[in-house]
Backbone as JSON, one array per atom type, in Angstrom:
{
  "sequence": "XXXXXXXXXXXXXXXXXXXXXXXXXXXXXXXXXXXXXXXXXXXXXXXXXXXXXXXXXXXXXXXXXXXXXXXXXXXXXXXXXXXXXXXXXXXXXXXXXXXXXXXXXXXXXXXXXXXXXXXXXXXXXXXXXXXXXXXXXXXXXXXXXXXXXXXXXXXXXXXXXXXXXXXXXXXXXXXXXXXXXXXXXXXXXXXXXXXXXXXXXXXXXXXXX",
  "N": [[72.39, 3.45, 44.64], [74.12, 6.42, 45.91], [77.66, 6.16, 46.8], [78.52, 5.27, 50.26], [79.89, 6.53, 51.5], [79.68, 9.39, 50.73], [77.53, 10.43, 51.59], [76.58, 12.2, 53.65], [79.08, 14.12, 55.66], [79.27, 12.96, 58.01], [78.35, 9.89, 60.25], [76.37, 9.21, 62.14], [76.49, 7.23, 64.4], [74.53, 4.93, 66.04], [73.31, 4.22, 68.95], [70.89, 1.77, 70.62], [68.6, 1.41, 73.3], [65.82, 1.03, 72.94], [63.88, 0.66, 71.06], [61.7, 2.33, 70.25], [62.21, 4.88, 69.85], [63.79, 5.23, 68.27], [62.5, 6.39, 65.24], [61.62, 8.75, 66.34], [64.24, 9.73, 66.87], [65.86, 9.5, 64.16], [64.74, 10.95, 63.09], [65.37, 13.59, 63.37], [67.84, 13.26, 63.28], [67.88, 13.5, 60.15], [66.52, 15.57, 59.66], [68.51, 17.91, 60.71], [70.67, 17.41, 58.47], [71.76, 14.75, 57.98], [71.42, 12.3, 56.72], [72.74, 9.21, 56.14], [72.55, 7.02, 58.7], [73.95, 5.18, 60.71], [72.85, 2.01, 62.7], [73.92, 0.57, 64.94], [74.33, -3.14, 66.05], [74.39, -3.9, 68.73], [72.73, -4.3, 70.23], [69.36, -6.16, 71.54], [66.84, -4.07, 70.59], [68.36, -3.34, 68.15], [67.69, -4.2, 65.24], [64.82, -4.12, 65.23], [64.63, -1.47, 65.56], [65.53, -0.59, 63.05], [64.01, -1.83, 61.16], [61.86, -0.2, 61.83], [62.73, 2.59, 61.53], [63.65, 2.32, 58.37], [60.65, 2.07, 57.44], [59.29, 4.0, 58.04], [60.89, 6.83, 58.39], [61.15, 8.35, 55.33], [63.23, 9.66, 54.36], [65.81, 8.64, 55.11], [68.81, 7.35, 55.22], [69.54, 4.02, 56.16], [71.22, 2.26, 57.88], [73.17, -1.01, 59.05], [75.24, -1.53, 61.66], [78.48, -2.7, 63.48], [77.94, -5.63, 62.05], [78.59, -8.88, 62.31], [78.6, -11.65, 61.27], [77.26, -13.9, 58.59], [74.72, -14.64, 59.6], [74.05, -11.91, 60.75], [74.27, -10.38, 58.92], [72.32, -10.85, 57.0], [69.81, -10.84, 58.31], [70.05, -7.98, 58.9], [69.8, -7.21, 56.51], [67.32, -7.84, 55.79], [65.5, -6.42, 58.0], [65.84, -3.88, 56.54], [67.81, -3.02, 56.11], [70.24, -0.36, 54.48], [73.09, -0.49, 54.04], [75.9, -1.43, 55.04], [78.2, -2.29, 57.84], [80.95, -3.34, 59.01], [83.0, -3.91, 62.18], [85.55, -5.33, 61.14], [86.98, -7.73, 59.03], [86.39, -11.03, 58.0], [86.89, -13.59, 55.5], [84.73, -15.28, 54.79], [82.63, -13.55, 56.08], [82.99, -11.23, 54.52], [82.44, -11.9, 51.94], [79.41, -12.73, 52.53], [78.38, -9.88, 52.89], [79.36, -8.97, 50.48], [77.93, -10.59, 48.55], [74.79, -9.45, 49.36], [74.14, -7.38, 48.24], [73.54, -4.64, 48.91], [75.6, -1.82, 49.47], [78.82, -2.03, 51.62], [80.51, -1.47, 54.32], [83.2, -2.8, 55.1], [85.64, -3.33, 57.94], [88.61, -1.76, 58.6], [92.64, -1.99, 59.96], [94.86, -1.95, 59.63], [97.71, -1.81, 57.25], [97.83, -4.33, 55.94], [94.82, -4.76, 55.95], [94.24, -3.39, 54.26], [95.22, -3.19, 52.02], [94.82, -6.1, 51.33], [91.82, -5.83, 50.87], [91.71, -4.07, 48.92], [92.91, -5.82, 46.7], [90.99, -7.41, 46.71], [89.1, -5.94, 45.27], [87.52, -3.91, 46.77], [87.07, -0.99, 47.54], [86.48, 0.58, 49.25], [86.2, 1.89, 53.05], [85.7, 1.14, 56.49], [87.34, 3.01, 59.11], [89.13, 1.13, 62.26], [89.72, 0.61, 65.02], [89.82, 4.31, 65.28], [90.87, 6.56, 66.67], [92.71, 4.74, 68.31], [94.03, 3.38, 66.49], [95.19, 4.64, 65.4], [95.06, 7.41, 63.87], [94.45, 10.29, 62.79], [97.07, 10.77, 61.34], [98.04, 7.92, 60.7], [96.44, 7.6, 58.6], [97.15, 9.39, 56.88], [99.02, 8.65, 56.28], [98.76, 6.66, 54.35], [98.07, 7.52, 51.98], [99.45, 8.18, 50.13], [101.0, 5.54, 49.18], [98.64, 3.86, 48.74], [96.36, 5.25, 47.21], [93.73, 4.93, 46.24], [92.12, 3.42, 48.0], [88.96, 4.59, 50.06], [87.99, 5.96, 53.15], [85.95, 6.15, 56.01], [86.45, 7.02, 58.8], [85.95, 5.73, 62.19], [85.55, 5.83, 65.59], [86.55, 7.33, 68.77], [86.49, 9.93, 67.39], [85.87, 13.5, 67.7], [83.88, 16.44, 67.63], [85.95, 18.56, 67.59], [88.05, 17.12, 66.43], [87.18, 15.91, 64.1], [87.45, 17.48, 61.45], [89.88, 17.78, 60.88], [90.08, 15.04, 60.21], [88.25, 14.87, 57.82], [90.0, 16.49, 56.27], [91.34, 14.88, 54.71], [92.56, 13.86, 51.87], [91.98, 11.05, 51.23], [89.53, 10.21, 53.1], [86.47, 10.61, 53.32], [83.82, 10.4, 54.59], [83.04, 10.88, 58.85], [82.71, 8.28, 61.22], [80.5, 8.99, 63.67], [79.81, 9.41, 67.43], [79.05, 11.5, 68.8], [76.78, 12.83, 68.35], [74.87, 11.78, 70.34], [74.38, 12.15, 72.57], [74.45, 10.84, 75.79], [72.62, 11.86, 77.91], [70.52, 13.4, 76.31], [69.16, 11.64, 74.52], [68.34, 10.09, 76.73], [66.49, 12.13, 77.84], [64.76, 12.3, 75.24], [64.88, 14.69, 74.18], [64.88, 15.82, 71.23], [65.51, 18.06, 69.5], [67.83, 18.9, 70.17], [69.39, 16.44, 69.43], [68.83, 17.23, 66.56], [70.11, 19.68, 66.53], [72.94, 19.49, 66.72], [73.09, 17.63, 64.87], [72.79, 19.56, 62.47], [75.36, 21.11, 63.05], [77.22, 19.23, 62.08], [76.5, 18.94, 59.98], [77.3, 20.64, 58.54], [80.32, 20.06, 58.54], [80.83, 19.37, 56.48], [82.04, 21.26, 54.23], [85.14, 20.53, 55.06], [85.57, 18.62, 53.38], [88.48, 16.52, 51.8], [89.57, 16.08, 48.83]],
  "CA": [[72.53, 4.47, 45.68], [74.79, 7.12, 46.05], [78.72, 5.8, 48.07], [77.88, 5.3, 51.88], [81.05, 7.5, 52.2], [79.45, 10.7, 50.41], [75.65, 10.89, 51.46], [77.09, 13.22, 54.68], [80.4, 14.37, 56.42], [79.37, 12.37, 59.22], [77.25, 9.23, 59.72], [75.85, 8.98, 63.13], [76.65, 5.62, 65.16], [73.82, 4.85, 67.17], [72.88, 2.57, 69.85], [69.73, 2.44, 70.91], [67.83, 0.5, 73.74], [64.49, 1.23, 73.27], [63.52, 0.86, 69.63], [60.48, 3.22, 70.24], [63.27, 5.9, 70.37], [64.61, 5.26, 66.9], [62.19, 6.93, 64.71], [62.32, 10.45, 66.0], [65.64, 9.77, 66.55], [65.92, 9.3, 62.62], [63.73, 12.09, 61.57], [65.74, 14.88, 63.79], [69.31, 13.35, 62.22], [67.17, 13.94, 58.75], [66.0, 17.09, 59.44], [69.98, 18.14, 61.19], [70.93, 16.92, 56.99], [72.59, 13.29, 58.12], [70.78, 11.1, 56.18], [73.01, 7.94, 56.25], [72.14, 6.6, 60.2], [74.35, 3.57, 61.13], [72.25, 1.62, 63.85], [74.71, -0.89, 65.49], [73.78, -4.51, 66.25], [74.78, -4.5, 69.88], [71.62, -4.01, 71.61], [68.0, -6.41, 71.06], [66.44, -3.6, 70.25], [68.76, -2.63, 66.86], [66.48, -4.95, 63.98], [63.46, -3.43, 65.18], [65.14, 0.05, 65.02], [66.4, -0.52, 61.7], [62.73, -2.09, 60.55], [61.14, 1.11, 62.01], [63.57, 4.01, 60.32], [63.17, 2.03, 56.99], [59.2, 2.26, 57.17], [58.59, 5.33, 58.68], [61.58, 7.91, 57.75], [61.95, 8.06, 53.84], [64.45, 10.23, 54.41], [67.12, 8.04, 56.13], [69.4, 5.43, 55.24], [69.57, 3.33, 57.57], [72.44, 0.76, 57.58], [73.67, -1.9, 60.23], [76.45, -1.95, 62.01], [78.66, -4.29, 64.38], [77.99, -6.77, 61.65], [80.03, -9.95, 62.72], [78.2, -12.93, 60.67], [77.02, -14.0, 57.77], [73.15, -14.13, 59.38], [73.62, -10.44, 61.42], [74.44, -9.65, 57.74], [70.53, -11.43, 56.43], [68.57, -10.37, 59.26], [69.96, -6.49, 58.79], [69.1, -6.68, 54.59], [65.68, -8.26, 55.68], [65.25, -5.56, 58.29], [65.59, -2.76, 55.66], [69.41, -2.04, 55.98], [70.52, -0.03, 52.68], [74.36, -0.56, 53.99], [76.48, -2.97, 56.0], [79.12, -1.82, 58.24], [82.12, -4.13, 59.95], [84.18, -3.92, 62.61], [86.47, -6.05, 60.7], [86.27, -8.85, 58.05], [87.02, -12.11, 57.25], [86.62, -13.91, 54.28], [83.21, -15.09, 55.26], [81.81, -12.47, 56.1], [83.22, -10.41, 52.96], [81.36, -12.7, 50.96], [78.26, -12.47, 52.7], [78.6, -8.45, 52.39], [78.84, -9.01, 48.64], [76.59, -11.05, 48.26], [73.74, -9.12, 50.56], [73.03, -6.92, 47.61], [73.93, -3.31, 49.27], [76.94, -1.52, 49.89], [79.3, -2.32, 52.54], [82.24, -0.83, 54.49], [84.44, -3.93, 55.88], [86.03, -2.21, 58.99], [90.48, -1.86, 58.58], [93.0, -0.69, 61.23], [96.09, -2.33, 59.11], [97.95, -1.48, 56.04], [97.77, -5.1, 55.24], [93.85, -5.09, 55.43], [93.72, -2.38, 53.0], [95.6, -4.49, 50.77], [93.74, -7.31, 51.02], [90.5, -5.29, 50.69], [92.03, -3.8, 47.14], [93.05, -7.17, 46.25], [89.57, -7.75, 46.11], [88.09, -4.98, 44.11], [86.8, -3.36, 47.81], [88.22, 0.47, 47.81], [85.93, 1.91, 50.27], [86.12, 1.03, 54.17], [86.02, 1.88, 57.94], [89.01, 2.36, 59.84], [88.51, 1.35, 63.13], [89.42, 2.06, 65.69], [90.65, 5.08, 64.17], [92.09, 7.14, 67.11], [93.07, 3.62, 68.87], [94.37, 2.76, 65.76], [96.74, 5.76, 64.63], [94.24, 8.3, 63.66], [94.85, 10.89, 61.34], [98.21, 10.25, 61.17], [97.83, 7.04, 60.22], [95.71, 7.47, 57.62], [97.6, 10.24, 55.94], [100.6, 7.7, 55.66], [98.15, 5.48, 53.72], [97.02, 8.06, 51.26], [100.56, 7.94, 49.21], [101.22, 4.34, 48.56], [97.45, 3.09, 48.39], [95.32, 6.34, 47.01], [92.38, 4.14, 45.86], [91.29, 3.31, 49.29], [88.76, 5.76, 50.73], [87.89, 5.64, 54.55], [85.22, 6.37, 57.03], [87.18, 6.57, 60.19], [85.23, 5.89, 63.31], [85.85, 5.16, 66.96], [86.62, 8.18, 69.38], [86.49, 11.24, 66.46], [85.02, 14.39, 68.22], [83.66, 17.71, 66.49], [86.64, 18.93, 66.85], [89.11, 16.24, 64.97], [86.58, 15.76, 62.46], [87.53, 18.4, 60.66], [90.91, 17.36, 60.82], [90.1, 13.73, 59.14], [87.57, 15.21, 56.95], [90.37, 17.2, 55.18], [92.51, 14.33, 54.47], [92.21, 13.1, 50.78], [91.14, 9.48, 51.29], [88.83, 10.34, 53.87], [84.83, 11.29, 52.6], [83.27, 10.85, 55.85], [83.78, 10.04, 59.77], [81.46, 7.79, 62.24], [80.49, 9.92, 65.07], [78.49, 8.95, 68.64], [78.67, 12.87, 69.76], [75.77, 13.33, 67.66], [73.71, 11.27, 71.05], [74.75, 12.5, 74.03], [73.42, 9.95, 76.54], [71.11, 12.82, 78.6], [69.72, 13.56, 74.93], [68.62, 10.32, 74.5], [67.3, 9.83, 78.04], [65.43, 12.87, 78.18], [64.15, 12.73, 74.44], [65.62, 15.76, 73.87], [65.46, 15.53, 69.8], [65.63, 19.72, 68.97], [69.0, 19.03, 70.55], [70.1, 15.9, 68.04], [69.02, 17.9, 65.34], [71.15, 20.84, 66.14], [74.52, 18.58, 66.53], [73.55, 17.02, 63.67], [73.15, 20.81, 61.45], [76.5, 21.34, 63.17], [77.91, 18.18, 62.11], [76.24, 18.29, 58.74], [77.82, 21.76, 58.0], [81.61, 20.17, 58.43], [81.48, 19.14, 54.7], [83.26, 21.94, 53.61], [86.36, 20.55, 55.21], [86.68, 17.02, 53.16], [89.4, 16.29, 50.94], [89.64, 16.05, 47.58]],
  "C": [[73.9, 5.12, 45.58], [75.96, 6.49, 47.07], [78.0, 6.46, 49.18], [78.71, 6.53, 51.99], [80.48, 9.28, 51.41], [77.79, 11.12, 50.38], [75.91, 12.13, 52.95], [78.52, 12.96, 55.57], [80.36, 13.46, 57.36], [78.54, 11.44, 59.02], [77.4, 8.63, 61.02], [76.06, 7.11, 63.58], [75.85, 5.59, 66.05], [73.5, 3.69, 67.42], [71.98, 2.48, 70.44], [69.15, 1.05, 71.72], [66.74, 0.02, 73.34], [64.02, 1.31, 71.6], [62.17, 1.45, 69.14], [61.22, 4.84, 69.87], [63.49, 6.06, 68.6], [63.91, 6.29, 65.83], [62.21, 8.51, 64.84], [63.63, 10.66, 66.24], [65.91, 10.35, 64.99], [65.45, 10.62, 61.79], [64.97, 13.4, 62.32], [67.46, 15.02, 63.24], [68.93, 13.8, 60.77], [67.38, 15.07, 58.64], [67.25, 18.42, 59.93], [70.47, 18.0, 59.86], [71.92, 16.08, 57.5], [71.46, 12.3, 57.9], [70.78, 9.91, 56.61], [73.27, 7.59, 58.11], [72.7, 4.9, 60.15], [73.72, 3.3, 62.62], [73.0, 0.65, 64.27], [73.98, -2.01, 66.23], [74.64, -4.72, 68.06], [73.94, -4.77, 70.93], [70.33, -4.84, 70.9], [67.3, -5.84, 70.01], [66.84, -2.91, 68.43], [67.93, -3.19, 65.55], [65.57, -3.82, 64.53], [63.71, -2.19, 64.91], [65.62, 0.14, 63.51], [64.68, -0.72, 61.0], [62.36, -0.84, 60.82], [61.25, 2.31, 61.22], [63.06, 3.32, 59.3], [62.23, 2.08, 56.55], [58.87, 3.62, 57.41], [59.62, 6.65, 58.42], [61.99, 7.82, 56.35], [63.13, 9.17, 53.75], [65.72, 9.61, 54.7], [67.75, 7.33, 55.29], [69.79, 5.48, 55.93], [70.41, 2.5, 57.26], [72.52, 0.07, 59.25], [75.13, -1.76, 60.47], [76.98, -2.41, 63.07], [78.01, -5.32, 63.74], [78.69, -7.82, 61.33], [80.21, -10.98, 61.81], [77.35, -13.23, 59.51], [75.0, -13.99, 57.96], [72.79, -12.98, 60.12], [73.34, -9.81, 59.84], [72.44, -9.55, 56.62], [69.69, -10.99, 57.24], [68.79, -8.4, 58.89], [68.95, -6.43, 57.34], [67.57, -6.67, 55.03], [65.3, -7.5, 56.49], [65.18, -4.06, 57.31], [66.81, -2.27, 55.62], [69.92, -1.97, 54.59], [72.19, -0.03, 53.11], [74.65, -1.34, 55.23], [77.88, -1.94, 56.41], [79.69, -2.59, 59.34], [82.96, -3.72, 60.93], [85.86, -4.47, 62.31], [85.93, -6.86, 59.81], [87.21, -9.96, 57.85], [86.05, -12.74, 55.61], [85.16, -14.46, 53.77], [82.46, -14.21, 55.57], [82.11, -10.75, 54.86], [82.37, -10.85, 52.09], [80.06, -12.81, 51.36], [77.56, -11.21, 52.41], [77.74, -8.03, 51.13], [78.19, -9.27, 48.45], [75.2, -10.6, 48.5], [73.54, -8.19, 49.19], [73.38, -5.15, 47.73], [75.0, -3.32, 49.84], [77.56, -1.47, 51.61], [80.37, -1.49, 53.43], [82.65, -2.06, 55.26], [85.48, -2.44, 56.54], [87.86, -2.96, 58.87], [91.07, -1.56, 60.1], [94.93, -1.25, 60.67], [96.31, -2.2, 57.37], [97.64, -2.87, 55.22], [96.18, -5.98, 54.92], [93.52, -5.06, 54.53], [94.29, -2.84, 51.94], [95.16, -5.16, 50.26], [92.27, -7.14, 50.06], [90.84, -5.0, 48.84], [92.16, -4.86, 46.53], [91.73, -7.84, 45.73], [88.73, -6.8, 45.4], [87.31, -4.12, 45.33], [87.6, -2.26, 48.15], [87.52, 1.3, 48.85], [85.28, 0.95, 51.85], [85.95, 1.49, 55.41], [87.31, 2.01, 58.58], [88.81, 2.49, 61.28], [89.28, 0.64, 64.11], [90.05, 3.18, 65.65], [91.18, 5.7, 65.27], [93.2, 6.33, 67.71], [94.25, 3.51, 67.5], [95.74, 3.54, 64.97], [96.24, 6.91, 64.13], [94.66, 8.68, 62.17], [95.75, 10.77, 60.77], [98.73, 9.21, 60.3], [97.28, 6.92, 58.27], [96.39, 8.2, 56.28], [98.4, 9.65, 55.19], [100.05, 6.91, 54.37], [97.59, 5.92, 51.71], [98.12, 8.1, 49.86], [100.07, 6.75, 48.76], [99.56, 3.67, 48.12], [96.45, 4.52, 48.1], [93.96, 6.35, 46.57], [91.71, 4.14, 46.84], [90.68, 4.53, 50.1], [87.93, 5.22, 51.97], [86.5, 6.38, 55.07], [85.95, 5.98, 58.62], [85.97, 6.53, 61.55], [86.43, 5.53, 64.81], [87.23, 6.08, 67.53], [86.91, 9.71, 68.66], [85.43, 11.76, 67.34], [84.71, 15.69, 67.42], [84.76, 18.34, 66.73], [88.37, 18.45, 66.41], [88.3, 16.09, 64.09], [86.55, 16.11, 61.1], [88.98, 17.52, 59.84], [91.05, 16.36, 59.95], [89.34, 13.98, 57.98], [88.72, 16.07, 55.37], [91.62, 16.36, 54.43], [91.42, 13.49, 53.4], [91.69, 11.55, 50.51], [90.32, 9.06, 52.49], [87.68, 11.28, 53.08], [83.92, 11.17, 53.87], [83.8, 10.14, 56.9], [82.27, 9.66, 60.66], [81.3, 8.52, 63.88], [79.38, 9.27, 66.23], [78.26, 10.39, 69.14], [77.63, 13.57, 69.48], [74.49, 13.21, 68.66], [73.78, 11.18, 71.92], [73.47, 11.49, 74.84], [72.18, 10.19, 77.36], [70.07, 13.3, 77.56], [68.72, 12.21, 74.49], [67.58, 9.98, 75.55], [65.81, 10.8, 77.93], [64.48, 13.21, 76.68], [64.48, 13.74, 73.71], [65.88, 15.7, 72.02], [65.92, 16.77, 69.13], [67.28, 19.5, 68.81], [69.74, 17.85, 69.64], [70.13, 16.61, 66.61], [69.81, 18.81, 65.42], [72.51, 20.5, 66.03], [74.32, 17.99, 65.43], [73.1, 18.25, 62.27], [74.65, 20.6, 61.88], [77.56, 20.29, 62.65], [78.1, 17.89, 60.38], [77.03, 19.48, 57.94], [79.83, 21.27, 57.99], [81.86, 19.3, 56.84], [82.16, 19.71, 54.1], [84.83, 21.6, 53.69], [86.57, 18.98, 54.48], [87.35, 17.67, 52.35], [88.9, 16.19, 49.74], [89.12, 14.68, 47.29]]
}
């Protein structure tokens, strides 16, 4: 498969109660051009949402994310997740990652993760919580001394910083929730995910190099 970090500018973070929800969810981020659909593990309902997209949208990848443990990591693969995505990592759960078969992002928010992470042959990651964490700013500092490491920043990026991180050279995409406005969700409303996610899918022009 094609890097998690270059299948679209953006890559939807969703959370989803109701895992009846997920599939046209999935098809209207598709049909918006945001393929790669991170479903986070915080809610019951995320396996079954992840099993569902993987059967029923061939359009999607679908990945997991908020994966903490070495069996959130086995239950996502065996749900159908084509990528793994961390809030963080330890050494256990790096190695479960690897081992799982599909590509990962282990989630940073320190220069001396991103170290670590290179140290191990792992150049592509989340940074999280990226405005919490130092944002763009941050990241830019990072892009000198370590230029290997390329990012997916998540956690509070809005359409309009995205641009902003999108045009910074070790940045290829950012994790967005503004793609699922919570009255969008409620009311079904999918016309309206798909058009945030055209608008979302059109800020490719601004990555980096």
């Amino acid at each position: 498969m094609t890097s998690v970090l270059d299948l679209a500018p953006v890559i939807p973070v969703v959370v989803l109660d109701d895992a009846a929800d997920a599939v046209p969810l999935a098809r209207a981020l598709v049909a918006g051009g945001l393929p790669a659909i991170e479903v986070t593990l915080r809610t019951p309902a995320a396996l079954d949402a992840i099993r569902r997209i993987a059967a029923e949208v061939p359009g999607a990848v679908v990945g997991a994310g908020t994966v903490l443990t070495p069996d959130t990591v086995a239950g996502s693969v065996a749900a159908g997740a084509r990528f793994l995505v961390s809030p963080g990592w330890t050494e256990t759960l790096l190695t479960a990652m690897r081992d799982s078969g599909v590509p990962f992002l282990p989630g940073v928010s320190t220069t001396s993760e991103v170290v670590a992470l290179l140290e191990r042959g792992v150049t592509e990651m989340k940074f999280f919580p990226a405005e919490a964490a130092g944002g763009r700013a941050y990241l830019k500092s990072l892009a000198g001394p370590l230029p290997e490491a390329r990012f997916c920043p998540t956690g509070g990026i809005t359409p309009a910083s995205a641009p902003e991180y999108l045009a910074l050279p070790n940045v290829r995409c950012v994790g967005g929730t503004w793609l699922l406005p919570a009255d969008a969700l409620a009311s079904k409303d999918w016309g309206r995910v798909e058009a945030l996610a055209r608008e979302a899918s059109a800020l490719g022009g601004a990555r980096g190099a």
